[in-house]
N, C-alpha and C positions, 0 to 999 in steps of 0.2 A: 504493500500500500504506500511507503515511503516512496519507495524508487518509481513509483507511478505519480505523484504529487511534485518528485522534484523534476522529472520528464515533462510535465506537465508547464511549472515554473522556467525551465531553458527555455521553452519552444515561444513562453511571453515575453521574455527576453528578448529574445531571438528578433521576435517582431517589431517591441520598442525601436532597437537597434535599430531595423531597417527602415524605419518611420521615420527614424529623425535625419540617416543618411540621405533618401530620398527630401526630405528636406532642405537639407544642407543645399544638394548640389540644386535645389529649383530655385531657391534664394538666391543661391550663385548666379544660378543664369538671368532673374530677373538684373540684378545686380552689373551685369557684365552689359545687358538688353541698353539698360540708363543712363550706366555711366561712361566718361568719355575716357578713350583710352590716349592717355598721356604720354605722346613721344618724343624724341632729341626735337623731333621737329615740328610735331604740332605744337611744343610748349614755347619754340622758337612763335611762330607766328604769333600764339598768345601772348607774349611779351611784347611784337611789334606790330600788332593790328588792334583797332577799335571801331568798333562798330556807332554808328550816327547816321541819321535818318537824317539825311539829305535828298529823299525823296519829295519830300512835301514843299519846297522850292522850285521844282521842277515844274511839278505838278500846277503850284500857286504861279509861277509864270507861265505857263501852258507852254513848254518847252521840253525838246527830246533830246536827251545827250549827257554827259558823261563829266564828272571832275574827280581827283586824285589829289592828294593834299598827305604831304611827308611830314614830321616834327620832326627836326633834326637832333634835339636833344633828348625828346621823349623817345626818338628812332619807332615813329608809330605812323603808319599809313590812314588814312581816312579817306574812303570812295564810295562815291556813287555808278553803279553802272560797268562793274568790273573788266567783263567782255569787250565793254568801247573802250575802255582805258586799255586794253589789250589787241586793236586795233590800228590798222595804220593809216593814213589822211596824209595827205598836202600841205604843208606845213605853212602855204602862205609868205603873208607876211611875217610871222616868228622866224623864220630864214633871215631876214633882218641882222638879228642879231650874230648870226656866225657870219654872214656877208662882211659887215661891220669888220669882227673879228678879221677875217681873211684880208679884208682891204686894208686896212689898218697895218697890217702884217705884212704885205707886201708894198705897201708903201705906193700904193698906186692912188693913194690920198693920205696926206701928213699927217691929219689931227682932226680933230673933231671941227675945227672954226674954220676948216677951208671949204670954200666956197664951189660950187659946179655952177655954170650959167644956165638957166632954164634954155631951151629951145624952143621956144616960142609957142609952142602944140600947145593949144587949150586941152585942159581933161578937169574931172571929177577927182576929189572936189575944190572948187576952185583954186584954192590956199595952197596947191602945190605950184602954181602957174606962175613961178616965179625964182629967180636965183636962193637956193639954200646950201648950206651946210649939214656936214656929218649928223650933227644933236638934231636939228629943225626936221631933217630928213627922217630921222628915227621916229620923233615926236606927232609929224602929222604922218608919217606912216606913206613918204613919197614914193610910189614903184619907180616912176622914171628915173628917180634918183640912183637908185641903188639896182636899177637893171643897167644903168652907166657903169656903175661902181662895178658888175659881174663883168661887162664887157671887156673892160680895162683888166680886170683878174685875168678873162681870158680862161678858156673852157680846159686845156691843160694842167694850170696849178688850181683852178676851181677845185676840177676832179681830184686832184692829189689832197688838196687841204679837207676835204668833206669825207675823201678815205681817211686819212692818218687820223681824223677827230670821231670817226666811227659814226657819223652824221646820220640817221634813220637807217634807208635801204642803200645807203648811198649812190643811185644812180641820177644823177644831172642828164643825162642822152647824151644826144649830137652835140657835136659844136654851134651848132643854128639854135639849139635850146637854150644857150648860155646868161640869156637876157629874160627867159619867165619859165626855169624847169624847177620852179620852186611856185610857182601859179597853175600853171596845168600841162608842166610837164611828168618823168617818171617818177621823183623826188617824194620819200614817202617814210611820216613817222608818226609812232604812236602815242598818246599820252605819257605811256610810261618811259621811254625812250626821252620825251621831252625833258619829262625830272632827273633822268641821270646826268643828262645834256647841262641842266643849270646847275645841280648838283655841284659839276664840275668846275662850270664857270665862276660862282663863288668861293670854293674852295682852291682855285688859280690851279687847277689838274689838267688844262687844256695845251696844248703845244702852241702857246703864243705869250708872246714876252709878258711881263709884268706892267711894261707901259699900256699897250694893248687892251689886256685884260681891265683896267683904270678907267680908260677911256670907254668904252662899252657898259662898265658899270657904271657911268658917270651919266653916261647917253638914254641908260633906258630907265631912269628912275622917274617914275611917272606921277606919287603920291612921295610927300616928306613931311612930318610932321616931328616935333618932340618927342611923341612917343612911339611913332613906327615910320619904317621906311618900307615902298613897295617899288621894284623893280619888275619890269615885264614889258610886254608888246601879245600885241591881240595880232588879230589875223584873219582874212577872209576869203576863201576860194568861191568862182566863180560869180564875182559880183559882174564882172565885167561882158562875159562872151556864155552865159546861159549853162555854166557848166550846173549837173544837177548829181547829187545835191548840193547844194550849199553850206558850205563849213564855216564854221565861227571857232576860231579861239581868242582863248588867254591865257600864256602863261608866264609866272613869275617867281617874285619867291619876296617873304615879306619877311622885313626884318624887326623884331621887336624884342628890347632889352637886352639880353646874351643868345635868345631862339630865335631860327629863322626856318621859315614854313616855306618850304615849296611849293607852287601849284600847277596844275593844268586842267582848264575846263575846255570843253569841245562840245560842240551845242549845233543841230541845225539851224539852218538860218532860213526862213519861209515868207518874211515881209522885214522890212527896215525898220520896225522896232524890236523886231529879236538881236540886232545887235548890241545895244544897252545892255541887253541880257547876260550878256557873256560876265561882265564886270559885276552886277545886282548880284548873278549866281555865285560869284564867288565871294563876295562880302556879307552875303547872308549867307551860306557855310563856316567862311572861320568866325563870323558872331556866334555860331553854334558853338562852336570850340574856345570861345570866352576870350577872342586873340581881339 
């Protein structure tokens, strides 16, 4: 009768046991189901990503397209639109500024206060139609200006300077594109590309002297105030010859106290007041970000 009572007591054991193993491992896996698994490299991202509804700006201007925004001290990314920021466009006028660069560098214009004589061609909008300089050229954002300035480079060290600085896709074409392969020719970069691009140029990591570098950061400061400085140049394809779609940038990088922010927004452009936009969109994101 004993040995039948403690038979009896194993075999409820027994079951206990199994009850709670089968437990164990269902917890487990709800557990494994929930939580996120922490790698060298997801915990990297976590460190340099944050996430911000910069949707609702878009949306409130009724505007399609994309911004990218770097903390260089926080080392933290903030975007909208990830896929477009991972896409490549026409870089426009933001070409601008490596043009600058390159001319500057090769000395096919001295300094920023020398002068080009207009050619007499009316164009849009009007405030180009007239003798400027390097800064003025930069400022109202003259094509003719600085499609001078590429000619003078000349489509040989063009191409060498746009390779060695790693420039988007870097293809400029023919020698016949040398005056607009940064308006609708093959010339082609993406947001992200844009932020390494200036990255660079603040941090003087570009293959061009320190004078150079000076004068370019001196040319494109567009906003100065006490408390922050904004460098940048906007950009627009196809305003002129019906190229479709219509791109809009802006990019920059803003400097405030010991941080400086990177940007690039890229935005369709559908009527002439989407361009205003390019600038709204990115001063109502870094107001998100408390900058």
């Amino acid at each position: 009768m004993r040995s039948k009572i403690l038979r009896v007591l194993n075999r409820f054991r027994s079951s206990i046991a199994l009850c709670c193993t089968v437990a164990i491992v269902l917890y487990s896996s709800q557990v494994a189901l929930t939580t996120p698994i922490i790698t060298a490299e997801s915990s990297t991202l976590v460190s340099s990503a944050k996430t911000i509804d910069f949707r609702k700006h878009f949306q409130a201007l009724q505007i399609d397209g994309s911004i990218l925004i770097y903390d260089a001290n926080g080392n933290r990314t903030y975007q909208y639109n990830p896929q477009r920021n991972q896409t490549a466009f026409l870089p426009a006028s933001t070409f601008k500024i490596l043009n600058a660069l390159i001319s500057l560098e090769t000395k096919v214009i001295p300094d920023e206060l020398a002068i080009l004589t207009w050619d007499g061609i009316a164009r849009q909008p009007p405030e180009w139609n007239r003798d400027l300089n390097l800064k003025e050229g930069m400022k109202l954002s003259a094509v003719w200006f600085y499609q001078v300035l590429a000619r003078r480079v000349g489509h040989e060290q063009m191409q060498k300077w746009v390779t060695q600085v790693g420039y988007g896709n870097h293809q400029i074409g023919d020698k016949e594109d040398i005056d607009n392969f940064w308006l609708r020719g093959k010339l082609r970069i993406t947001p992200q590309a844009q932020i390494q691009f200036l990255r660079r140029l603040y941090n003087g990591d570009l293959p061009f002297s320190k004078r150079s570098i000076a004068i370019v950061k001196d040319i494109t400061i567009v906003e100065q105030t006490p408390d922050y400085t904004i460098r940048g140049k906007t950009g627009f394809t196809g305003f002129d010859d019906g190229i479709k779609p219509q791109i809009g940038w802006y990019v920059g990088y803003l400097e405030k106290g010991k941080n400086v922010y990177f940007f690039a927004t890229n935005i369709d452009i559908r009527t002439q007041t989407d361009l205003a936009a390019r600038k709204e969109l990115t001063r109502r994101c870094f107001r998100d970000l408390g900058v």
